[in-house]
Kinemage of the C-alpha trace (Angstrom):
@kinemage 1
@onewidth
@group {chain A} dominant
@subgroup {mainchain}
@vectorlist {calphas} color= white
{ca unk a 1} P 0.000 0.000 0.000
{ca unk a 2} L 1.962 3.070 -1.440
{ca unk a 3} L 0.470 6.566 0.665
{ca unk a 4} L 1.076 9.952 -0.602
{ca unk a 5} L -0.077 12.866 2.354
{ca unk a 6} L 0.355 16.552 0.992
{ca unk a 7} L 0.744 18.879 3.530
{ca unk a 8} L 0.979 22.837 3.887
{ca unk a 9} L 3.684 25.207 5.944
{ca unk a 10} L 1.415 27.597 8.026
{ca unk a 11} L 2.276 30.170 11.091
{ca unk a 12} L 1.775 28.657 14.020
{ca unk a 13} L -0.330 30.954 16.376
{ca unk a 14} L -3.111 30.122 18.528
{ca unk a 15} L -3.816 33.957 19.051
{ca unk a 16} L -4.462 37.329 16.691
{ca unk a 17} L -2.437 36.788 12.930
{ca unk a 18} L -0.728 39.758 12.756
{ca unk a 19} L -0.699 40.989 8.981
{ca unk a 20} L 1.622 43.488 7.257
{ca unk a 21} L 1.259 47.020 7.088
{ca unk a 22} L -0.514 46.661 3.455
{ca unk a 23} L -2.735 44.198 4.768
{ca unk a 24} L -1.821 41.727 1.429
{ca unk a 25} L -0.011 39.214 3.481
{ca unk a 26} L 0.594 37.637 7.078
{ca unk a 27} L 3.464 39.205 9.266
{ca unk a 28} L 5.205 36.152 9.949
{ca unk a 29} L 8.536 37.731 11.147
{ca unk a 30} L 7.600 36.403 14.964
{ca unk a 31} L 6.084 33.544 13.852
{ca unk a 32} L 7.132 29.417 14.308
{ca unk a 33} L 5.675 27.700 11.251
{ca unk a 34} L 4.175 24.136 11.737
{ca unk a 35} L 1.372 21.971 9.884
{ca unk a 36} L -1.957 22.435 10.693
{ca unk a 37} L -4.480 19.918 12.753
{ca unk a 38} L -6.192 18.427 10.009
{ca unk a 39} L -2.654 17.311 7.568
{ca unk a 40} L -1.271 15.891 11.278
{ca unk a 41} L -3.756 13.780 10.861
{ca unk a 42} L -3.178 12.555 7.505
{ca unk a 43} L 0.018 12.121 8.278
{ca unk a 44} L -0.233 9.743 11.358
{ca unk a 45} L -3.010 8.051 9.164
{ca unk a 46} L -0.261 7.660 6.308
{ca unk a 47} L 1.657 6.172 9.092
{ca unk a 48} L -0.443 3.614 10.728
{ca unk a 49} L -1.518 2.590 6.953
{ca unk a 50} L 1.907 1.559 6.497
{ca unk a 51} L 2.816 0.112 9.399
{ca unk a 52} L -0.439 -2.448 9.149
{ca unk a 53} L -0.776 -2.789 5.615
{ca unk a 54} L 2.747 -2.298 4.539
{ca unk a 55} L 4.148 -0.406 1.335
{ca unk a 56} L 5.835 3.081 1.741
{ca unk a 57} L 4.336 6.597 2.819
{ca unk a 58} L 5.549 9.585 0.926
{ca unk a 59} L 5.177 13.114 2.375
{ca unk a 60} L 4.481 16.010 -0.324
{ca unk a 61} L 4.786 19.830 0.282
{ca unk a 62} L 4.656 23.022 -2.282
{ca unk a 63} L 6.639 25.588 -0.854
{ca unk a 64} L 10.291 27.419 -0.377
{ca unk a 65} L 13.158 25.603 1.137
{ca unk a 66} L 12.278 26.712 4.684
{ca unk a 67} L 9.530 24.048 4.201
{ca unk a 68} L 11.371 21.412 4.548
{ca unk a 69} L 11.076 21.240 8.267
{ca unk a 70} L 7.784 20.442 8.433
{ca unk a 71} L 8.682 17.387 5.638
{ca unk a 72} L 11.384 16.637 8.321
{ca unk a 73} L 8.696 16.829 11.402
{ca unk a 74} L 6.234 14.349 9.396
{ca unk a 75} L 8.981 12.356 8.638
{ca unk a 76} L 9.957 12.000 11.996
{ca unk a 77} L 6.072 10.592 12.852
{ca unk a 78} L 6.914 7.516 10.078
{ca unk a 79} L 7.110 8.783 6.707
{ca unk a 80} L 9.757 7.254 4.815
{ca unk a 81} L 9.592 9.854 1.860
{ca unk a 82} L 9.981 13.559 1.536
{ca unk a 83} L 9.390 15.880 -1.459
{ca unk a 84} L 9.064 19.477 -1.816
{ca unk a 85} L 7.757 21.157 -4.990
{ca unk a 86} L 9.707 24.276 -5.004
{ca unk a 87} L 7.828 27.716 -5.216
{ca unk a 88} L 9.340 31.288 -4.744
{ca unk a 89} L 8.635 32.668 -0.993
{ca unk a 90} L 4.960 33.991 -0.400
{ca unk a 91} L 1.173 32.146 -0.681
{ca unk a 92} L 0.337 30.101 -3.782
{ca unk a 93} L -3.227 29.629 -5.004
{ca unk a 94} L -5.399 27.006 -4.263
{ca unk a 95} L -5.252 26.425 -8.271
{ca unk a 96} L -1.162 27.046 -8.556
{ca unk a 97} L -0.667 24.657 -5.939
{ca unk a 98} L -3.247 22.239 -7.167
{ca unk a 99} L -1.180 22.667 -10.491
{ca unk a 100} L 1.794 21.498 -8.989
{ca unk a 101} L 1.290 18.769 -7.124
{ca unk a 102} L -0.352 17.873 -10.021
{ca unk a 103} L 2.657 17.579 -11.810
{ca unk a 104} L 4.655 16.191 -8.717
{ca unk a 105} L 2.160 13.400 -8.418
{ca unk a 106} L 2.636 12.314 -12.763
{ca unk a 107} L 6.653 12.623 -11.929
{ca unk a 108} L 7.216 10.465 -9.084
{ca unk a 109} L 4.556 7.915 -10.529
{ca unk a 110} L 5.759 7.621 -13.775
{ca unk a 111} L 9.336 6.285 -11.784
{ca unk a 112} L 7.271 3.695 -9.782
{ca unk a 113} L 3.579 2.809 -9.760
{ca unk a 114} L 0.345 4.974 -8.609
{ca unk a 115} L -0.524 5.759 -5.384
{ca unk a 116} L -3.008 3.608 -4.095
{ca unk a 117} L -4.121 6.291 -1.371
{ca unk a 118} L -3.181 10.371 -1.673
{ca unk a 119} L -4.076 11.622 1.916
{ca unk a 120} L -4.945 15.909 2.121
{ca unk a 121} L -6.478 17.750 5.448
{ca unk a 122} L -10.101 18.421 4.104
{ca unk a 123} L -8.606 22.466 4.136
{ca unk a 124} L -5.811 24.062 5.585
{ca unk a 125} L -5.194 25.875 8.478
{ca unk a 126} L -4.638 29.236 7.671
{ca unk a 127} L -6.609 29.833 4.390
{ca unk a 128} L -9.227 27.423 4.655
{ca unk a 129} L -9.773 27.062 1.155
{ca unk a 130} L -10.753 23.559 0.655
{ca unk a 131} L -9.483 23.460 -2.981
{ca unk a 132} L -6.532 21.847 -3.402
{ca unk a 133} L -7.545 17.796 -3.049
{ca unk a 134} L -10.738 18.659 -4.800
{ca unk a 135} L -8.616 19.991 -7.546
{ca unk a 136} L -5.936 17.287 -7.530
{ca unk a 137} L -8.321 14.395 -7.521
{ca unk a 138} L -10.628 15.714 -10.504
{ca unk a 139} L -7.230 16.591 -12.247
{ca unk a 140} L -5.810 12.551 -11.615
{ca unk a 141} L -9.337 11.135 -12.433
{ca unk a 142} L -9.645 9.510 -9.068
{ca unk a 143} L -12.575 9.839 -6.586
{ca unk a 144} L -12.412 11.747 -3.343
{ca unk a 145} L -14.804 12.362 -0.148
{ca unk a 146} L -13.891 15.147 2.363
{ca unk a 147} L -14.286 15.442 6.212
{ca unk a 148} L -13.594 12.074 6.247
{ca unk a 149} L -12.858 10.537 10.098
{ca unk a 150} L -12.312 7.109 9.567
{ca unk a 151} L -10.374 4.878 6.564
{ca unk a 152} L -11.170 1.219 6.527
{ca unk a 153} L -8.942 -0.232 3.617
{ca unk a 154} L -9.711 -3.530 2.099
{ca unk a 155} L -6.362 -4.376 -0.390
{ca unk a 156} L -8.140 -7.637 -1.646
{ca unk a 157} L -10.536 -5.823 -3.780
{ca unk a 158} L -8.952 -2.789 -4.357
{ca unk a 159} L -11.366 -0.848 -2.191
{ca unk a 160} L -11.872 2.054 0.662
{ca unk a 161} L -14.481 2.437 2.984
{ca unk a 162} L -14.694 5.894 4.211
{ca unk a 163} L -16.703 7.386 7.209
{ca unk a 164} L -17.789 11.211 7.337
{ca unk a 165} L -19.389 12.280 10.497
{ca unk a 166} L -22.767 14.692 10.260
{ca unk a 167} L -24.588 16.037 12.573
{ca unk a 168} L -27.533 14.301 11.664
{ca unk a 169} L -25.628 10.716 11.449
{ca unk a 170} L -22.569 9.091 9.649
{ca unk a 171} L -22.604 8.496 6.167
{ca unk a 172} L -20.123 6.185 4.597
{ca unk a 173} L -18.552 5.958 1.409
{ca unk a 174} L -16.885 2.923 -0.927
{ca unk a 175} L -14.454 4.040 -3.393
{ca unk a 176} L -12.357 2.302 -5.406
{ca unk a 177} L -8.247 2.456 -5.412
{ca unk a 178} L -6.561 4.716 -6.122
{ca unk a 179} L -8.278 7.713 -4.652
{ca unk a 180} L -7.826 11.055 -2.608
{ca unk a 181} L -9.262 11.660 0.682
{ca unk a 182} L -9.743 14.658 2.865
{ca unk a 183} L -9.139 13.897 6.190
{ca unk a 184} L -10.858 15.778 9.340
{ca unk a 185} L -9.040 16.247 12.821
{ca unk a 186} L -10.182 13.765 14.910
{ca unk a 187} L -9.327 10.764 12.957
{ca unk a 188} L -7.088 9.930 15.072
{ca unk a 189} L -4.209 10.954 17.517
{ca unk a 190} L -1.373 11.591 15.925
{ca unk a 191} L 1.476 10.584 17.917
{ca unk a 192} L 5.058 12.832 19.214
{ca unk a 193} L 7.708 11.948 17.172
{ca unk a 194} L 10.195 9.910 19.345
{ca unk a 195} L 14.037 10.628 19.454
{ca unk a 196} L 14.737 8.362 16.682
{ca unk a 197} L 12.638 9.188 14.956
{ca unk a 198} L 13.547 12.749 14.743
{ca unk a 199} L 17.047 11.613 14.077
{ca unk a 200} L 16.108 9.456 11.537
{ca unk a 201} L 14.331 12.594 9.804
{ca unk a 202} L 17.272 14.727 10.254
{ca unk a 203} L 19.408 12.621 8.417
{ca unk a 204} L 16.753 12.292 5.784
{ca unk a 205} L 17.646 13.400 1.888
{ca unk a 206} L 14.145 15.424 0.800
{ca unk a 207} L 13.636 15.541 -3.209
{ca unk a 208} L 12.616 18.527 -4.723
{ca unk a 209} L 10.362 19.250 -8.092
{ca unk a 210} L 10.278 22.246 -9.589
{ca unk a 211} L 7.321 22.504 -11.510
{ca unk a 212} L 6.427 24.314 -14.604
{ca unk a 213} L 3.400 26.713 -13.654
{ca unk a 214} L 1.252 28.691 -15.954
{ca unk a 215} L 0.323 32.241 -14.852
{ca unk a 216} L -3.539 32.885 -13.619
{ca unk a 217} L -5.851 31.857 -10.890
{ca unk a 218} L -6.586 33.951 -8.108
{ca unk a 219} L -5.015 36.990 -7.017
{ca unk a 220} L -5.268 38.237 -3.176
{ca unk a 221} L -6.353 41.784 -2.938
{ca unk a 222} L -6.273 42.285 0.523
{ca unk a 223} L -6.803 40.654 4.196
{ca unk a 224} L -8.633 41.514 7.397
{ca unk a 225} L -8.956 40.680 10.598
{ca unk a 226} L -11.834 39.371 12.103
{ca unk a 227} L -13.743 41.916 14.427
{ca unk a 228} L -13.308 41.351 18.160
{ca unk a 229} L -16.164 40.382 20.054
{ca unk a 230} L -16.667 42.103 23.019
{ca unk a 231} L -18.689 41.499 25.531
{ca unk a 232} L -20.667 43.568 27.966
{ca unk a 233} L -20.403 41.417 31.594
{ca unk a 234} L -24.101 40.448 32.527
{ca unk a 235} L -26.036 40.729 36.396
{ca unk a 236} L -27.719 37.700 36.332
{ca unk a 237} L -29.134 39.164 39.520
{ca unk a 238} L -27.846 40.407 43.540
{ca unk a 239} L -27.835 38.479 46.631
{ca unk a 240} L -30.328 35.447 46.965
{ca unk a 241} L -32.587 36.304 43.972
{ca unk a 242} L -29.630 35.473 41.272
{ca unk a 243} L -29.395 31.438 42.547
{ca unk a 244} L -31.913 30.984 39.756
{ca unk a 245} L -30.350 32.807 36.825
{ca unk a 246} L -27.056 31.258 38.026
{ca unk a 247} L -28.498 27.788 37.486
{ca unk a 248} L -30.041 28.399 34.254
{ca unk a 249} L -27.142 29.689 32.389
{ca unk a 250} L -24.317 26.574 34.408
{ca unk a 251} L -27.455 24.429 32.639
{ca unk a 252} L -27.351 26.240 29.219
{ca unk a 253} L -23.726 25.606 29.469
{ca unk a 254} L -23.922 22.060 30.075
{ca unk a 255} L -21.939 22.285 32.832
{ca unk a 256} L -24.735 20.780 35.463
């Protein structure tokens, strides 16, 4: 079973993005960079694939050469395979970067043979697009279902059996190999890399593609914050009379 997992560079912040004077881009001069929740997942789901199904995993990335530590930090999880698809510094469009793994995806399979399983967060963690598998899969003719949060693999028949949770139930999905699938946070837990792992990764010689991209797509005009909510504090009440208000809201909370 031969796993390919895309994933995306992003700042890693859990509070307010800063953005740069002209508003066209993120500040990320104080910013760490890591993956986001969703392509962690795919790539400890690459991982465990592999380990019970055997094969290889390969982890994918478009992006400048400071991407290659997050192909380093996935490697370190279990992926046995790094490749960046080199791009100048900055963001690339959901249809530029669709482009070019494209391309990445036709290389590396015309040297061995398809992918039975290509592995994308359902979006990423900054942009939240949702684009690029969509795009990949309808340009490699193979079927895809996002949000997915559970893979059930049967090699025999060529076959996946994919489970997307709803509010209103599950629904589940059979697709046949090869195919793409979007994978939601919660899949599983994706484990801490351990010492050898990391080592391992270090060591580890990451390909890169440069593809040949073709001008056009979309072009970002500007970003903005979101507006901060603030809040007025609430009396629920004075003295005896607010035990009842008190109760109601701890209730409406769930938290009695």
């Amino acid at each position: 079973m031969d796993v390919l997992v895309c994933v995306k560079r992003v700042p890693a912040t859990g509070g307010t993005i800063p953005l740069t004077p002209d508003g066209t881009d993120v500040d990320t001069r104080n910013l760490g960079f890591t993956i986001g929740p969703h392509e962690e997942c795919a790539v400890e789901e690459a991982a465990q694939i592999v380990e019970h199904h055997g094969g290889s995993a390969t982890v994918l990335t478009v992006g400048p050469p400071q991407a290659d530590e997050q192909l380093r930090y996935a490697m370190s999880m279990g992926i046995q395979h790094g490749v960046r698809v080199g791009t100048q510094e900055g963001e690339t469009a959901p249809e530029a970067t669709a482009a070019a793994i494209v391309q990445a995806v036709r290389t590396l399979e015309s040297e061995h043979r398809r992918f039975d399983l290509m592995l994308f967060g359902t979006e990423s963690a900054d942009a939240g697009n949702a684009q690029v598998g969509i795009r990949v899969a309808h340009s490699l003719a193979r079927p895809i279902v996002g949000g997915i949060k559970g893979i059930e693999l049967h090699p025999e028949d060529a076959t996946a059996r994919l489970r997307r949770e709803l509010p209103e139930g599950i629904e589940v999905y059979e697709v046949p190999l090869p195919a793409a699938v979007g994978v939601r946070e919660g899949i599983n837990l994706p484990r801490y890399p351990p010492v050898t792992g990391r080592l391992r990764a270090k060591r580890a010689q990451i390909r890169t593609i440069e593809p040949e991209l073709e001008p056009g797509g979309l072009r970002r005009l500007r970003l903005r914050p979101p507006p901060e909510a603030a809040q007025d504090p609430v009396v629920l009440g004075h003295g005896a009379e607010a035990a009842k208000p008190v109760v109601d809201k701890l209730t409406e909370l769930g938290m009695v």
